[in-house]
C-alpha positions in Angstrom: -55.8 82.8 101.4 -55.1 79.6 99.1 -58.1 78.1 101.1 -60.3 81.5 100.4 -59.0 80.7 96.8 -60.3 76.8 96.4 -63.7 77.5 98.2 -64.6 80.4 95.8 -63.1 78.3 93.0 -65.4 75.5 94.2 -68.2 77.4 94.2 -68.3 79.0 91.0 -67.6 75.7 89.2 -70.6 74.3 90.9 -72.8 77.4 89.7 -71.4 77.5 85.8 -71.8 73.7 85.7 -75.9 74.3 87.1 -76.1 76.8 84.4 -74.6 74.9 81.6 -76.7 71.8 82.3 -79.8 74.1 82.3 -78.7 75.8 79.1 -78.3 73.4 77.9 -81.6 71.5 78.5 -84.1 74.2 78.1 -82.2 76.4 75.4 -80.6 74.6 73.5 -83.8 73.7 70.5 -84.7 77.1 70.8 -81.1 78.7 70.6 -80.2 76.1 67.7 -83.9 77.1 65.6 -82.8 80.9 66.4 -79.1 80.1 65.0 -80.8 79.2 61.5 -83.4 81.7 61.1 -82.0 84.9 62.6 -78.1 85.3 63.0 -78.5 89.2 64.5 -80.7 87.8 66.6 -78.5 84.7 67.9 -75.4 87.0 68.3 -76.8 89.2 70.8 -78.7 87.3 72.3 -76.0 84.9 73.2 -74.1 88.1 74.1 -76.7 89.0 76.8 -76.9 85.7 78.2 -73.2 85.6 79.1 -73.3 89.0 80.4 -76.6 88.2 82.4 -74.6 84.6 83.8 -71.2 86.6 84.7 -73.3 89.3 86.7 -75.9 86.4 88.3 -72.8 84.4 89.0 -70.8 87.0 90.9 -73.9 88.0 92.5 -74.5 84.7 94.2 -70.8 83.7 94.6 -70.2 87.2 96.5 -73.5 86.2 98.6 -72.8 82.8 99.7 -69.1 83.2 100.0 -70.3 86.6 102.7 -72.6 84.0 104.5 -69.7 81.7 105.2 -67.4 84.7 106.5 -64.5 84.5 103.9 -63.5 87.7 101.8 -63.7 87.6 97.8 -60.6 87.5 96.0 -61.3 89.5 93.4 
């Protein structure tokens, strides 16, 4: 259970830090420019992009963590 726990803790801190590190390189001029012109715009944006990451995280989390045989926590 506890070790269930650490691999699937593991895994997702790899994944958000991927994510973050890509954010942050690609989006981060164009989010910023987007932030001073159109507010709306920015807000839900951003909004979809952290409900697109928490649905594209789970997604691969659930499928790599099925591949190695261990049961999701959640």
């Amino acid at each position: 259970m506890i070790r269930n726990f650490i691999i699937e803790l593991s895994v997702y801190a790899v994944l958000v830090i991927g994510y973050f590190l890509v954010v942050l390189r690609f989006l981060a001029d164009p989010l910023n420019a987007l932030f001073h012109t159109n507010l709306t715009l920015y807000g839900v944006l951003a909004l979809g992009l952290i409900l697109v990451q928490g649905v594209v995280l789970e997604a691969i989390t659930s499928f790599l963590l099925e591949r190695l045989g261990l049961e999701l926590l959640g």
